[in-house]
TORKOL-4160 file (C-alpha; in steps of 0.2 Angstrom, whole numbers, padded with zeros to 4 digits, m for minus):
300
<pt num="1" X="m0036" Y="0355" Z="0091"/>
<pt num="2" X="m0018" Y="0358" Z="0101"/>
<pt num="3" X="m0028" Y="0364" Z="0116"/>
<pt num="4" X="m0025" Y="0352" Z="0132"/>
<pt num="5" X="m0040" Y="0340" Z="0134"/>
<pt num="6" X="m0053" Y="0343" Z="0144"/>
<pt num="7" X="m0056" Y="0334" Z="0158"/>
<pt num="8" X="m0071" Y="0327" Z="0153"/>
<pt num="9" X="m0063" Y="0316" Z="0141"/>
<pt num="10" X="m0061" Y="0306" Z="0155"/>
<pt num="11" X="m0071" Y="0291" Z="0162"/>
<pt num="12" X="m0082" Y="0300" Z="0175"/>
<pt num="13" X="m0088" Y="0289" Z="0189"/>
<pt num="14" X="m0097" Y="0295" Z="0206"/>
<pt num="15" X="m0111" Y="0287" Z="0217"/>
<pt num="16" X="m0123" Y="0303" Z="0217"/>
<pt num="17" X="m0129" Y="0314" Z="0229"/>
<pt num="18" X="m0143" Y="0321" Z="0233"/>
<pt num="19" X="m0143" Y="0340" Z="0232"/>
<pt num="20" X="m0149" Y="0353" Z="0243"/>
<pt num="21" X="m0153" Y="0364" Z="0231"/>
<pt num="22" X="m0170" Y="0365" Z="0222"/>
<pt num="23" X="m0173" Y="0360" Z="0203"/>
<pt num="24" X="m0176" Y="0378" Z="0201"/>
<pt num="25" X="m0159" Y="0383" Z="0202"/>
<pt num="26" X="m0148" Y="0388" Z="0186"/>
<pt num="27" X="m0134" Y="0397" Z="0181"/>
<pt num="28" X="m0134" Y="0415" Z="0174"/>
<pt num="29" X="m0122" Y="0427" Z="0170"/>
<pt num="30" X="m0104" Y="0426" Z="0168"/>
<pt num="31" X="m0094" Y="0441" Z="0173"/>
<pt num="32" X="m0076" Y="0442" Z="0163"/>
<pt num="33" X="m0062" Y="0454" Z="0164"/>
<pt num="34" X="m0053" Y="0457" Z="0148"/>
<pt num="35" X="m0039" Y="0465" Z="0139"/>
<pt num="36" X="m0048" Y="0476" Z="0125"/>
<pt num="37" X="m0066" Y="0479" Z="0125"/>
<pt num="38" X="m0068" Y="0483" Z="0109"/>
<pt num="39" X="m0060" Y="0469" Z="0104"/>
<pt num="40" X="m0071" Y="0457" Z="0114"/>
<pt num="41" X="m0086" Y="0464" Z="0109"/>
<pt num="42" X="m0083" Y="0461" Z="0093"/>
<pt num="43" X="m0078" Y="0443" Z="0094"/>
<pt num="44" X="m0094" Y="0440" Z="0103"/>
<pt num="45" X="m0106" Y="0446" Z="0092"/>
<pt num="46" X="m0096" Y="0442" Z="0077"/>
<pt num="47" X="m0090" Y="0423" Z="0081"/>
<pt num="48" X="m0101" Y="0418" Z="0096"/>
<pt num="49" X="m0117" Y="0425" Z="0090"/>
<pt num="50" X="m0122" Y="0437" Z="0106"/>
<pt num="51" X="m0130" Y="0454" Z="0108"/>
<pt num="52" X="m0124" Y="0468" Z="0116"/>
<pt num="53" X="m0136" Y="0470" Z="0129"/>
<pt num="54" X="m0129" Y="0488" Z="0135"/>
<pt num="55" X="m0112" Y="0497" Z="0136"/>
<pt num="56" X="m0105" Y="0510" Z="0148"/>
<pt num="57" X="m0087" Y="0516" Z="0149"/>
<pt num="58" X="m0075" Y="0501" Z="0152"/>
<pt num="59" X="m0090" Y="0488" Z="0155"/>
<pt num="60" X="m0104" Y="0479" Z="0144"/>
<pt num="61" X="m0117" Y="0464" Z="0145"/>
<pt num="62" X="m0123" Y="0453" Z="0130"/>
<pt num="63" X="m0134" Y="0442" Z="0131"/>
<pt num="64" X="m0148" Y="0434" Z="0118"/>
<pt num="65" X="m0166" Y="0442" Z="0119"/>
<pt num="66" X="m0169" Y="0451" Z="0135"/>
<pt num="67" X="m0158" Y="0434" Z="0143"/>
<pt num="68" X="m0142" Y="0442" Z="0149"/>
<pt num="69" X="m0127" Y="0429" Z="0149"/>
<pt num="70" X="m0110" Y="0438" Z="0149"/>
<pt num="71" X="m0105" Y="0455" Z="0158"/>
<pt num="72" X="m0088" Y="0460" Z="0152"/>
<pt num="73" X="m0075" Y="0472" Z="0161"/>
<pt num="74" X="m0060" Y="0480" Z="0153"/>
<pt num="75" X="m0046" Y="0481" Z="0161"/>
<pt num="76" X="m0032" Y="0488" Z="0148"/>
<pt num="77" X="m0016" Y="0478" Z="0148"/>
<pt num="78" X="m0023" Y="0464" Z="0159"/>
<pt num="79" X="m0015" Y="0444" Z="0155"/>
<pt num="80" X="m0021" Y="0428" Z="0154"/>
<pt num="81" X="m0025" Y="0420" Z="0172"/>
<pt num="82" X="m0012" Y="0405" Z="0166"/>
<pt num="83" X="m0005" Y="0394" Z="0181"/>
<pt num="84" X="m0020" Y="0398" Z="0192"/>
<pt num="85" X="m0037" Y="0395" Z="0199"/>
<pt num="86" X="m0053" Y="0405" Z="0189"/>
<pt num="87" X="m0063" Y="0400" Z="0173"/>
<pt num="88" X="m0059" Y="0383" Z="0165"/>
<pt num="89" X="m0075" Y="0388" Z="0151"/>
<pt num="90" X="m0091" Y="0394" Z="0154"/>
<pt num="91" X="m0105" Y="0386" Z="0144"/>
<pt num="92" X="m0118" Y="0393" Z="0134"/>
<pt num="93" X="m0133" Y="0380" Z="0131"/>
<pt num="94" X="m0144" Y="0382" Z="0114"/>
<pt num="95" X="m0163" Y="0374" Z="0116"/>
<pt num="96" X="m0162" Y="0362" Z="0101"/>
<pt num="97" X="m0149" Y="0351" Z="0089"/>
<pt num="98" X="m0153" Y="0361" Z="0075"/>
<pt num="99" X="m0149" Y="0377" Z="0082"/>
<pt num="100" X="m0130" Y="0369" Z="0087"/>
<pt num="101" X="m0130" Y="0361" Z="0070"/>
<pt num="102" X="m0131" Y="0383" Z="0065"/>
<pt num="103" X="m0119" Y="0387" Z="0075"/>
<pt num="104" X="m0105" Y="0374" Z="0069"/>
<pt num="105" X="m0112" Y="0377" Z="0051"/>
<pt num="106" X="m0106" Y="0395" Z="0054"/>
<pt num="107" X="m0090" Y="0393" Z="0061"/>
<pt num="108" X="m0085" Y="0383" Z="0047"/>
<pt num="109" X="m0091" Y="0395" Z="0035"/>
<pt num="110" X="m0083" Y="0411" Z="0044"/>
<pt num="111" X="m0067" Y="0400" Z="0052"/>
<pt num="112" X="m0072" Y="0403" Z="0070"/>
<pt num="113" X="m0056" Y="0393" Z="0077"/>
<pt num="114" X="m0061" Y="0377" Z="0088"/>
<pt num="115" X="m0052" Y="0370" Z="0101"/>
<pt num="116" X="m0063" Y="0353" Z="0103"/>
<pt num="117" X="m0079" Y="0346" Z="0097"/>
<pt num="118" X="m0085" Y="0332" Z="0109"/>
<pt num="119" X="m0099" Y="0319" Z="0114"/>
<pt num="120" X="m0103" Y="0319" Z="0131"/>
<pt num="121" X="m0117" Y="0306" Z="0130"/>
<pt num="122" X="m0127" Y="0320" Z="0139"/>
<pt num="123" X="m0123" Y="0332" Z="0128"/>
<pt num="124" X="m0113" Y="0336" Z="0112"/>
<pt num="125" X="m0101" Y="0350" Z="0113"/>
<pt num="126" X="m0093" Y="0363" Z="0103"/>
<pt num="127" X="m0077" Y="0371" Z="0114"/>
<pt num="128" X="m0067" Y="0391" Z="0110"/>
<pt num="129" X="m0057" Y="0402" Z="0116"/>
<pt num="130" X="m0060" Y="0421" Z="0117"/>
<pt num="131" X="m0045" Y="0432" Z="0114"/>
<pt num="132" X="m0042" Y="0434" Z="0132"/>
<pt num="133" X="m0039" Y="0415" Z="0133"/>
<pt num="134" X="m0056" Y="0414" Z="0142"/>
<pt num="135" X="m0065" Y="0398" Z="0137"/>
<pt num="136" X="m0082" Y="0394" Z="0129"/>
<pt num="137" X="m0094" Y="0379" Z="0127"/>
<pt num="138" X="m0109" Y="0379" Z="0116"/>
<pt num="139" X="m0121" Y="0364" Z="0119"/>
<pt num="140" X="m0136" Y="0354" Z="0117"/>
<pt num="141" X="m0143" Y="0343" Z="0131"/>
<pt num="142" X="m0150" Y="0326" Z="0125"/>
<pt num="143" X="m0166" Y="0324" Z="0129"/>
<pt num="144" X="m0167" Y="0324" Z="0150"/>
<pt num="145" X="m0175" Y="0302" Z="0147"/>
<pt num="146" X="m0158" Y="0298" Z="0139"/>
<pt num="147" X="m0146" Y="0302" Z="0151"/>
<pt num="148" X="m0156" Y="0305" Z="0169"/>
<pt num="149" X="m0150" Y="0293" Z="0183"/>
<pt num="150" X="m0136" Y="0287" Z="0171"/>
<pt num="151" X="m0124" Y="0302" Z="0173"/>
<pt num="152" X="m0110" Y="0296" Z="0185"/>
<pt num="153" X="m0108" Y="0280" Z="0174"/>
<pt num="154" X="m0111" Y="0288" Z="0157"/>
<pt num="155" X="m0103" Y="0305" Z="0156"/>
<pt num="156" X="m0090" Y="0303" Z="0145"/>
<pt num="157" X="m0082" Y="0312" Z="0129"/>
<pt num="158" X="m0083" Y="0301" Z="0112"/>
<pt num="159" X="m0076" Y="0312" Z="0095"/>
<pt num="160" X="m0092" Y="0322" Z="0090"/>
<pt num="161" X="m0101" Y="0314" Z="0074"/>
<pt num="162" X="m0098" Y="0331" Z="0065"/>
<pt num="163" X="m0107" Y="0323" Z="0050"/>
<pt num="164" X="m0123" Y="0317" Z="0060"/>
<pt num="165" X="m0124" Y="0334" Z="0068"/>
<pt num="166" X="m0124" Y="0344" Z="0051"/>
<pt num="167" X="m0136" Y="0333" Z="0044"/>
<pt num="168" X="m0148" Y="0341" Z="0054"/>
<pt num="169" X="m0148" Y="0354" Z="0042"/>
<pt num="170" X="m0154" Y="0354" Z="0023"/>
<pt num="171" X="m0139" Y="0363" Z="0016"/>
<pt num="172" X="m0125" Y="0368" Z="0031"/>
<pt num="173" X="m0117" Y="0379" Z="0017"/>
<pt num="174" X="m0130" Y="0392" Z="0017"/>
<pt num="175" X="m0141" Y="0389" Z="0032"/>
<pt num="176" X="m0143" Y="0407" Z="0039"/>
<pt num="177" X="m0136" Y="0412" Z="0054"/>
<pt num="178" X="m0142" Y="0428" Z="0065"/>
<pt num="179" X="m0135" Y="0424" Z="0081"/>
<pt num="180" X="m0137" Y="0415" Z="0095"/>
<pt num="181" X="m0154" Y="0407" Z="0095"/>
<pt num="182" X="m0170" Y="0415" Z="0108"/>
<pt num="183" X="m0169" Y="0401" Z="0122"/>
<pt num="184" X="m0149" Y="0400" Z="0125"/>
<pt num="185" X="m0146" Y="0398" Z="0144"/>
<pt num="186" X="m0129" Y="0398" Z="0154"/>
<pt num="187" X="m0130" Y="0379" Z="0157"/>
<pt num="188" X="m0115" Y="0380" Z="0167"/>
<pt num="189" X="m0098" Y="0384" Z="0172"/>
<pt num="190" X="m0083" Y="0374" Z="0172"/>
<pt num="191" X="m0070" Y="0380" Z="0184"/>
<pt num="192" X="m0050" Y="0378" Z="0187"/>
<pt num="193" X="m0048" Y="0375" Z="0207"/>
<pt num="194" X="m0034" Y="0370" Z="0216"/>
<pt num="195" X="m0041" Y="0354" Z="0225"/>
<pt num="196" X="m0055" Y="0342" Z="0223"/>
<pt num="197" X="m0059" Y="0336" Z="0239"/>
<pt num="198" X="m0061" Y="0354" Z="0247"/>
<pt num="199" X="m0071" Y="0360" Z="0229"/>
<pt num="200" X="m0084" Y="0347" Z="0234"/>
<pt num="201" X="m0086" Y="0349" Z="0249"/>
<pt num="202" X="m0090" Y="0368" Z="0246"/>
<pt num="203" X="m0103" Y="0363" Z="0232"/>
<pt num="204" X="m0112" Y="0349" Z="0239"/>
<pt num="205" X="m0109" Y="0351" Z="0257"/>
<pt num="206" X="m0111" Y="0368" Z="0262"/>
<pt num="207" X="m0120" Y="0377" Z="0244"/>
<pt num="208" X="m0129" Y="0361" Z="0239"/>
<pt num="209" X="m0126" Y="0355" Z="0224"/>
<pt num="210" X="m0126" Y="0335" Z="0222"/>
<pt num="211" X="m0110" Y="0327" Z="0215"/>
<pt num="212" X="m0117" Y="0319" Z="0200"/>
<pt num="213" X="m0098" Y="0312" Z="0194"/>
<pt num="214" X="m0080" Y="0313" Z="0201"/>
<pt num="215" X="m0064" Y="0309" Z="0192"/>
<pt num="216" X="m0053" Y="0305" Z="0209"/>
<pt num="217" X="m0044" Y="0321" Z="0212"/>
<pt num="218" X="m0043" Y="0326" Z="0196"/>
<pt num="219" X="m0064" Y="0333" Z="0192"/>
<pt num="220" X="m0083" Y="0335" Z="0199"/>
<pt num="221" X="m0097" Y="0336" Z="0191"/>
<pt num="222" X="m0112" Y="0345" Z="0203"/>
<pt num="223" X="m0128" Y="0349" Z="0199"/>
<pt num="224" X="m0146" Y="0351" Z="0205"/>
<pt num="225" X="m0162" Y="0345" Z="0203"/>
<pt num="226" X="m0152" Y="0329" Z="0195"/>
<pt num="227" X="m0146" Y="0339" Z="0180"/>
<pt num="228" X="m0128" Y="0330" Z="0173"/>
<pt num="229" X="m0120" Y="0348" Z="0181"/>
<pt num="230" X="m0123" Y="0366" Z="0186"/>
<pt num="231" X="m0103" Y="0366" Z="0191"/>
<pt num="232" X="m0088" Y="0359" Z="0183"/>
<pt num="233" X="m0072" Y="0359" Z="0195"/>
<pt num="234" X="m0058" Y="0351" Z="0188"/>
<pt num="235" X="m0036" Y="0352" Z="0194"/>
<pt num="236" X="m0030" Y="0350" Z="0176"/>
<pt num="237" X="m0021" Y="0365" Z="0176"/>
<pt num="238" X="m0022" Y="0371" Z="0193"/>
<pt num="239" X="m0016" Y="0360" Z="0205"/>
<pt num="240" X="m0012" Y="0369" Z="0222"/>
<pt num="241" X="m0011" Y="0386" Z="0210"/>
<pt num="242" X="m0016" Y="0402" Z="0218"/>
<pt num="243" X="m0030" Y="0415" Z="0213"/>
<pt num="244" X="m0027" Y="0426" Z="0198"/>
<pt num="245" X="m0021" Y="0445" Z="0201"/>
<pt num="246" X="m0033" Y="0455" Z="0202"/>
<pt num="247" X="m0028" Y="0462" Z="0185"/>
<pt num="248" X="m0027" Y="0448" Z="0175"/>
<pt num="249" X="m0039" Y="0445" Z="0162"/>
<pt num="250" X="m0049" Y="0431" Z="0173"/>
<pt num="251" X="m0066" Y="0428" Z="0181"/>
<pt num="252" X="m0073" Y="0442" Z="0192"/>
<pt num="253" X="m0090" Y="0430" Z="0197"/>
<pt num="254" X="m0102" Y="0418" Z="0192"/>
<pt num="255" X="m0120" Y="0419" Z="0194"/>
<pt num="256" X="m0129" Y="0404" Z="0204"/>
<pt num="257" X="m0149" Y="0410" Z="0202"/>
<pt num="258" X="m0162" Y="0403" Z="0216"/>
<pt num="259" X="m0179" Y="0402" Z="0212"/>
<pt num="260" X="m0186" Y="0414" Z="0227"/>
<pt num="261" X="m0180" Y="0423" Z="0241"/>
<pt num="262" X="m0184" Y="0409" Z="0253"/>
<pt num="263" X="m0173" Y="0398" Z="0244"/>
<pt num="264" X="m0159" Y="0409" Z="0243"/>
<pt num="265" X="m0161" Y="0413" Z="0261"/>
<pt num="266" X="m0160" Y="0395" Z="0268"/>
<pt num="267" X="m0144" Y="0393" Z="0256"/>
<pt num="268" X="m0134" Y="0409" Z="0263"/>
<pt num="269" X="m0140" Y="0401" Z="0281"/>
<pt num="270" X="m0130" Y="0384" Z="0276"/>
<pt num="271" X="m0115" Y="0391" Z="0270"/>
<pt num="272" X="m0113" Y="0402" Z="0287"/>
<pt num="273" X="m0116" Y="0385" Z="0296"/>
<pt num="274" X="m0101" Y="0378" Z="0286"/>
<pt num="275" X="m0091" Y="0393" Z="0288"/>
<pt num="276" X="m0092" Y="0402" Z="0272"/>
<pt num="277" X="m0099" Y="0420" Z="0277"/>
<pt num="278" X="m0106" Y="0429" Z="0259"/>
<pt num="279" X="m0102" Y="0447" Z="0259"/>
<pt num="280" X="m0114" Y="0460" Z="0254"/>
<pt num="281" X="m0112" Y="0466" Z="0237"/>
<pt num="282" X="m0123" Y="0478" Z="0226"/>
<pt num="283" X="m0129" Y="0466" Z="0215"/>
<pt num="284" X="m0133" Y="0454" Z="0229"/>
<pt num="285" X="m0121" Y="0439" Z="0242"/>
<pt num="286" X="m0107" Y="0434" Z="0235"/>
<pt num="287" X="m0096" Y="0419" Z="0242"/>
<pt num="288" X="m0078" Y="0412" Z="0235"/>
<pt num="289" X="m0075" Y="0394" Z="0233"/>
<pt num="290" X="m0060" Y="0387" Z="0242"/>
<pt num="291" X="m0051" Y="0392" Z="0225"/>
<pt num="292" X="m0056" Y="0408" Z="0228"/>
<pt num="293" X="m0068" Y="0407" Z="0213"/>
<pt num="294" X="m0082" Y="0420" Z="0216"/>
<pt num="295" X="m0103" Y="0416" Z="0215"/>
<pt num="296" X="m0114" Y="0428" Z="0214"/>
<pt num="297" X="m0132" Y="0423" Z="0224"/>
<pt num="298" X="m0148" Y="0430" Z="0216"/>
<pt num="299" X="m0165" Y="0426" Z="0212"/>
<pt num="300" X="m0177" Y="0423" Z="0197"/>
């Protein structure tokens, strides 16, 4: 519990947006670069409760069922991005209470280390760090009626009912774990940028996002289809700070999935009007944030 807060354990207040983007749109894999792959690997399956998709050479994906969440690519000796813009924590969203209720039952039991356990109001919220300093949320969403026009005056972090949440099980002492649950999305991805006012307008203006809750200069929240956020961007620890090397142990890219072609293709159109030109890549367009922070652009 010595990690720095989170920005969401601030007051988050906003008048909301409308976004661009379809409801359709989600999050999907995050694309790391580590230290040790072994080491990841290991970590992931053991502590977080993912599969290893596929591995070749120096580069792997995990994922849950045929869902793949996580691409990981070794770079031997690479650092921890400190002191600059990249991944603040990438989220990884289980379908039900119970199945987070599991997943905490099993990191007591196995003494997975925790750096915050938190009530959003919208969501409640487990947060980790892998052993490249990369961090981790696992979530559940209260139902959508709970929190649904009510995120920019709500959103919030209250200490998580540990008790309440456990209860959700018959014995947490010997409820089986198997790994991450069938149904576990990327619900987002929380980044470290260097300015608020220029991360906003990126997301909401030009790739479409609505602000759903601002902290001053300090965080956004952006999301579409009025979900509480697709896109965390927060200053915390990055304030003015530059990119990560491009051997540090950082983010390589995010995924932003659109639900057709069309959409995508009316998306890349905005961003050229505002001036952010993707550049062709072989998984698909891929544009950088004013922090430099890479998003992949695919479809569903």
């Amino acid at each position: 519990m010595d990690a720095p807060r989170d920005p969401e354990e601030l007051e988050a207040t906003a008048s909301p947006v409308t976004a661009e983007l379809p409801p359709g749109t989600s999050m999907g894999p995050v694309h790391l670069t580590v230290s040790d792959l072994a080491r990841s690997l290991e970590y992931y399956r053991a502590a977080i409760g993912l599969e290893v998709l596929d591995e070749d050479g120096a580069r792997a994906s995990l994922g849950v069922g045929e869902t793949r969440l996580l691409v990981l690519v070794e770079e031997r000796g690479a650092r921890p991005a400190v002191g600059h813009t990249g991944l603040y924590h990438f989220a990884l969203l289980v379908p039900t209470r119970a199945a987070l209720a599991t997943w905490l039952a099993h990191a007591v039991r196995d003494r997975v280390r925790l750096v915050g356990l938190s009530d959003h109001f919208v969501s409640e919220s487990l947060y980790l760090s892998d052993p490249d300093g990369h961090g981790i949320e696992i979530y559940w969403d209260r139902p959508r009626e709970v929190w649904e026009g009510q995120v920019a005056a709500r959103m919030t972090t209250l200490p998580l009912d540990v008790d309440n949440l456990l209860g959700e099980l018959d014995d947490p002492r010997s409820a089986p774990f198997d790994g991450l649950p069938a149904g576990t999305v990327m619900g987002h991805v929380h980044l470290k940028v260097a300015e608020i006012p220029a991360t906003v307008a990126f997301y909401r203006d030009a790739l479409g996002f609505g602000l759903m809750a601002q902290l001053g200069h300090q965080a956004a929240f952006l999301g579409a289809g009025g979900y509480h956020h697709h896109v965390g961007a927060n200053t915390w620890e990055s304030a003015g700070a530059p990119p990560p090397p491009p051997d540090a142990a950082a983010l390589r890219q995010a995924t932003v999935v659109l639900p057709d072609s069309a959409e995508r293709d009316v998306v890349l159109e905005r961003l050229e009007r505002h001036g952010h030109a993707p550049q062709e890549s072989a998984a698909g367009p891929v544009v950088r944030d004013p922090s430099g922070n890479a998003l992949l652009l695919t479809v569903a």
